[in-house]
Backbone bond lengths (Angstrom), bond angles and torsions (degrees), N, CA, C in turn:
res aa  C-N    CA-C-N  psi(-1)  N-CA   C-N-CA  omega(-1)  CA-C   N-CA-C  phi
1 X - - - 1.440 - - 1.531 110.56 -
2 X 1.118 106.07 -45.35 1.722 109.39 -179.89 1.562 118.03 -57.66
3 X 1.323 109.02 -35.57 1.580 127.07 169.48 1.673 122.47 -48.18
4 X 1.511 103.25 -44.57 1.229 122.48 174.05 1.132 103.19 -84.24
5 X 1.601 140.30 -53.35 1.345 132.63 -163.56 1.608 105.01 -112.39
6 X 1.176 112.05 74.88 1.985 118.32 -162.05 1.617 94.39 -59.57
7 X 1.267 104.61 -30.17 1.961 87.90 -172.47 1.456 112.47 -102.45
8 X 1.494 108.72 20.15 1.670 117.17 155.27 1.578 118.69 -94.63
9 X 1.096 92.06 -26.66 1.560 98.39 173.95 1.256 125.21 -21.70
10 X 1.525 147.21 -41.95 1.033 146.61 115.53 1.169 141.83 45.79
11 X 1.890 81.08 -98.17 1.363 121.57 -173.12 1.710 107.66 -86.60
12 X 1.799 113.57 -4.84 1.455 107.05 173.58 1.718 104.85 -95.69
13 X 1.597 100.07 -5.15 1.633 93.27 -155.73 1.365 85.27 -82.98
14 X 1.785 122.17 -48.29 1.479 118.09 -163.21 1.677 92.41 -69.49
15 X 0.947 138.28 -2.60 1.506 122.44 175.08 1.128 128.99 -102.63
16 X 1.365 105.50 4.71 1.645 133.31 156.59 0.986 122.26 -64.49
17 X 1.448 112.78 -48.01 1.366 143.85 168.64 2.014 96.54 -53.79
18 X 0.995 82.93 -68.06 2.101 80.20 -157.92 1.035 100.95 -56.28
19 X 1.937 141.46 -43.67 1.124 129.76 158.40 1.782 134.32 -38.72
20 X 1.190 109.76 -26.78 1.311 110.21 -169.69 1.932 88.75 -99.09
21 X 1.120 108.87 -34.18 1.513 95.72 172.89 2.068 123.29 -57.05
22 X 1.499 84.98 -60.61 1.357 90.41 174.93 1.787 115.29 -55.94
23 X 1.586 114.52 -45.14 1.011 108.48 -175.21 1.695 120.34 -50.86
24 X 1.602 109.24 -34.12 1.420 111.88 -176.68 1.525 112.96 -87.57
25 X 1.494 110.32 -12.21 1.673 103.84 163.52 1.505 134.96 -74.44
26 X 1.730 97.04 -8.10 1.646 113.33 -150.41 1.474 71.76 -109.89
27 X 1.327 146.37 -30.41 1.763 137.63 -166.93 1.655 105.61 -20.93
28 X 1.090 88.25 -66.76 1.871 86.88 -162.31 1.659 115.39 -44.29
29 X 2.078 99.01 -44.72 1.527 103.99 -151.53 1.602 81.31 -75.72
30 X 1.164 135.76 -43.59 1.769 127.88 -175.88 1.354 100.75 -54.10
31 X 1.386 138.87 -20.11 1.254 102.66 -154.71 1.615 88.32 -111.65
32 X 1.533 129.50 -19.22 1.532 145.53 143.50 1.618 111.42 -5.36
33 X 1.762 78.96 -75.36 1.776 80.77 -171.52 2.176 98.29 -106.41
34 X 1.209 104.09 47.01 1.598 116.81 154.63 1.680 89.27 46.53
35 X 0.899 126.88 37.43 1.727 118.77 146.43 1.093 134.45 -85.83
36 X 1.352 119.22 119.85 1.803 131.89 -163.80 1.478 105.73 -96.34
37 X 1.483 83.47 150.55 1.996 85.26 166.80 1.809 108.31 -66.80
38 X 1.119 92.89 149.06 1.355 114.63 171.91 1.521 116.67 -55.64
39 X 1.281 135.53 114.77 1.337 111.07 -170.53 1.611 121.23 -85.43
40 X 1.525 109.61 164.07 1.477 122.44 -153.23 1.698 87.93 -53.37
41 X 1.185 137.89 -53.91 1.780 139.53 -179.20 1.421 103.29 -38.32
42 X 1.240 135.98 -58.19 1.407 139.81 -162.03 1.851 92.25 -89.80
43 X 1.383 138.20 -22.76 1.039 121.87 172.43 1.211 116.89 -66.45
44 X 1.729 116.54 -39.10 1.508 119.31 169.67 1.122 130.02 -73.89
45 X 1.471 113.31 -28.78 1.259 112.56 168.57 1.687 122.60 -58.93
46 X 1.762 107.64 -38.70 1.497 104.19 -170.95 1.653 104.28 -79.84
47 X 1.675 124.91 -15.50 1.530 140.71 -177.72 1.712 82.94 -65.02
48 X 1.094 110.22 -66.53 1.876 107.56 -154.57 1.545 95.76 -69.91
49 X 1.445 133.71 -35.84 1.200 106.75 171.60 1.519 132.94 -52.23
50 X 1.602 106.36 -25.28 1.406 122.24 -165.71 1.745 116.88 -87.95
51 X 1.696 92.21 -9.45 1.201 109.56 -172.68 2.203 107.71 -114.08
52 X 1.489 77.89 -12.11 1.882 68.76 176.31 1.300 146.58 -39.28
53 X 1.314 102.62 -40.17 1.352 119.21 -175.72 1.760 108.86 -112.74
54 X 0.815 120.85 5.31 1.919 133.76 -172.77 1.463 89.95 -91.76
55 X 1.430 102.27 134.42 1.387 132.60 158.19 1.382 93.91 -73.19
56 X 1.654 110.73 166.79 1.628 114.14 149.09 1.416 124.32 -65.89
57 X 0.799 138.61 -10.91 1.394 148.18 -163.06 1.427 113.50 -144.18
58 X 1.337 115.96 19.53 1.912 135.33 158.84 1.491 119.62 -90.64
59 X 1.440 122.48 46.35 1.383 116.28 -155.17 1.691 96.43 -80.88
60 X 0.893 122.37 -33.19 1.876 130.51 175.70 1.408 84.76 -50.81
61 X 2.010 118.97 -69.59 1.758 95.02 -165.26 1.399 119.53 -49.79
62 X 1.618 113.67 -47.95 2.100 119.59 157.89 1.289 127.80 0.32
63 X 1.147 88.03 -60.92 1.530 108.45 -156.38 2.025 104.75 -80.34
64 X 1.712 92.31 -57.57 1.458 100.79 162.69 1.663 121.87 -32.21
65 X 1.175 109.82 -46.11 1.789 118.35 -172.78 1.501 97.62 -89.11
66 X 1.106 132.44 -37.06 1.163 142.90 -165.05 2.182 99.68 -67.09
67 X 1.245 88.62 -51.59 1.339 99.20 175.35 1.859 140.31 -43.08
68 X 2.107 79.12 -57.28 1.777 98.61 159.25 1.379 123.93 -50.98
69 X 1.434 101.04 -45.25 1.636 106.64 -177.16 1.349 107.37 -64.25
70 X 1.446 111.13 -45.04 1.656 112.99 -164.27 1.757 106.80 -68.50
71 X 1.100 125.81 -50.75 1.751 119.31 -174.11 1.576 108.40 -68.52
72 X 0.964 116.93 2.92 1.480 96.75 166.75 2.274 108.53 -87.80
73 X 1.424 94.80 -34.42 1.439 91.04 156.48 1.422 155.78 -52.14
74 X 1.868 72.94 -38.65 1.318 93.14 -175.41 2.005 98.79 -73.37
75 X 1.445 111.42 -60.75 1.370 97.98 160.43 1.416 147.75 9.04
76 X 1.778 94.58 -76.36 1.200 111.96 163.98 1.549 133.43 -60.05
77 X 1.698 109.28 -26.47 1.363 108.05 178.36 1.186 89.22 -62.85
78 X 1.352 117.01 -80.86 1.441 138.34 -162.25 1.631 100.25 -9.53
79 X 1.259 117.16 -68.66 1.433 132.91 -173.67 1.602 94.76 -51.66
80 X 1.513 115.45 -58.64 1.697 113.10 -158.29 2.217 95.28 -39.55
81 X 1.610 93.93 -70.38 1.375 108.35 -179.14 1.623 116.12 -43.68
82 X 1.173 149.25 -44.17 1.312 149.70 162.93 1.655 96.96 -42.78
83 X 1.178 116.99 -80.29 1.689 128.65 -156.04 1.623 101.13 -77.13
84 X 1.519 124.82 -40.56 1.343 100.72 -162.05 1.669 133.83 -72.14
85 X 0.937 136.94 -138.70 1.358 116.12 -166.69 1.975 99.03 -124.15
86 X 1.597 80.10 147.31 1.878 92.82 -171.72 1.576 125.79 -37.92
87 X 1.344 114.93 -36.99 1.577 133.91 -176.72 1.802 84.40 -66.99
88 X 0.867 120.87 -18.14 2.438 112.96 -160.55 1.395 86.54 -103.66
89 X 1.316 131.37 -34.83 1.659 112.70 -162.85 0.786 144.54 -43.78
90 X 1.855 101.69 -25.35 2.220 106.36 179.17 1.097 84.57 -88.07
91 X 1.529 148.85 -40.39 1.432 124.04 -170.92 1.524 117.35 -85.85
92 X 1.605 123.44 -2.05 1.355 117.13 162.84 1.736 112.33 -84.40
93 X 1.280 122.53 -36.33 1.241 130.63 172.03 1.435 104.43 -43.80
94 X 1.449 123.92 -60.15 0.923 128.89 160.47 1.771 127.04 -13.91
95 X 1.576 84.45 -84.97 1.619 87.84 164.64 1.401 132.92 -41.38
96 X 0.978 79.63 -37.09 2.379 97.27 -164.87 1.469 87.07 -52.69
97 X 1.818 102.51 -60.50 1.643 112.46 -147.26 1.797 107.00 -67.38
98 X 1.703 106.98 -23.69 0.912 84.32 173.29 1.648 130.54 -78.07
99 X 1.435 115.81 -31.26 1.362 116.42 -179.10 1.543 99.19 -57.49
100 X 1.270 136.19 -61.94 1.348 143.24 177.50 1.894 88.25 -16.60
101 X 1.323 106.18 -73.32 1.537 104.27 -148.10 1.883 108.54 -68.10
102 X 1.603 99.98 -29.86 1.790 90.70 149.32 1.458 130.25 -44.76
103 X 1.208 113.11 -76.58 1.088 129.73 150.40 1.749 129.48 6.96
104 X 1.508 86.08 -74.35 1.595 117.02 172.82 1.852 112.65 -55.85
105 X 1.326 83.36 -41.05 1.969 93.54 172.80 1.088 105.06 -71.33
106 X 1.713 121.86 -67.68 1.375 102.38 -178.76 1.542 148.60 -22.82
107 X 1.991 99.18 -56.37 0.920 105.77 158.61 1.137 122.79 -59.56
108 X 1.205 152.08 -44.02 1.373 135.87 -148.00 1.484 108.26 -89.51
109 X 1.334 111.16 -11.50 1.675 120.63 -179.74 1.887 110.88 -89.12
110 X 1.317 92.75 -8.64 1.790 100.18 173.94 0.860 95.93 -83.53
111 X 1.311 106.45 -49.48 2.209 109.12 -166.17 1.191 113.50 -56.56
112 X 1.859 115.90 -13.90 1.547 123.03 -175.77 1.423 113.09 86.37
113 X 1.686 104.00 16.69 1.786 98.78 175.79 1.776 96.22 -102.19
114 X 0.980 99.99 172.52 1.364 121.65 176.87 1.685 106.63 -78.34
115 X 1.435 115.65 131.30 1.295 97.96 -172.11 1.636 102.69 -129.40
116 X 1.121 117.04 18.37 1.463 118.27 164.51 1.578 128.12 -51.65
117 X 1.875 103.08 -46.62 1.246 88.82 -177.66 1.903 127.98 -63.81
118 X 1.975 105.55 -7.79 1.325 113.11 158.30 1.390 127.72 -35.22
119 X 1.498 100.79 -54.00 1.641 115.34 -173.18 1.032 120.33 -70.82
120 X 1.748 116.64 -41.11 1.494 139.04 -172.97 1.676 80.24 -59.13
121 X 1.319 125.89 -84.10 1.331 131.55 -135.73 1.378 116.67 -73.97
122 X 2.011 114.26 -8.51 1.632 132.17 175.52 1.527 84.26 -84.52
123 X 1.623 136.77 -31.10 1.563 111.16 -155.33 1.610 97.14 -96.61
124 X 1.786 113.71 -29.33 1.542 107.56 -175.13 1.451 96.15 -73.64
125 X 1.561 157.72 13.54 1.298 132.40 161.72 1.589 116.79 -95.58
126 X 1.343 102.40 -9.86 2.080 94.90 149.45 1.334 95.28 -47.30
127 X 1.316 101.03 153.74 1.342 132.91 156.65 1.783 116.31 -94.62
128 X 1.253 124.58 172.02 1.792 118.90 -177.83 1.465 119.51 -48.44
129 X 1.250 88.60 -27.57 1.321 94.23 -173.61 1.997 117.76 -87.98
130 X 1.161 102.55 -22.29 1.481 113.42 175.30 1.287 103.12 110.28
131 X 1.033 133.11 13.41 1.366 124.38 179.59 1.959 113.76 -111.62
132 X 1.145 106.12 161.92 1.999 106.10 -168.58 1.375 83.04 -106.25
């Protein structure tokens, strides 16, 4: 992604970061209810779908496709955190907040704002330890 969008680069590196954070806070509840990483085949496959029709320099179209895919997730957190059970909540909140703060970027990068300081300010509320 950074290749195609050189002056996002950035904003994919600090979101490398929040993924690998969140991913290692959520360990237990994924492995709870037996959810696997996605494998590297289905990662490329859903990357090249998102990228099919994108120029290098179409990051508005990006973001647009990027978007559809993302609220149906986001959805689902939303729902996980409402319905799931009291002992899951700091680690569904978790979840929710993070799609929210995707989300939240997306939009604000259509609108033509800069949406980094989203990411910056979802990854500085870990604490040392990695946890929100």
């Amino acid at each position: 992604m950074a290749i195609l969008f050189p002056d996002k680069a950035q904003d994919f590196q600090t979101l490398s970061i929040v993924e690998q954070l969140v991913g290692n806070a959520l360990g237990q509840l994924l492995e709870r209810y037996q959810v696997r990483p996605v494998e590297n085949a289905r990662v490329i496959e859903l990357t090249r779908h998102l990228l099919a029709d994108i120029q290098p320099d179409d990051w508005n179209g990006w973001l647009h496709q990027f978007r559809e895919v993302l609220k149906p997730f986001v959805q689902e957190f939303d729902d996980l955190y409402i319905h799931g059970p009291s002992s899951d909540l700091a680690q569904l909140r978790l979840l929710r907040d993070h799609g929210r703060m995707l989300l939240y970027y997306v939009d604000l990068e259509i609108a033509g704002h800069n949406g980094r300081s989203v990411i910056q300010s979802f990854l500085e509320s870990f604490n040392y330890r990695g946890e929100r």
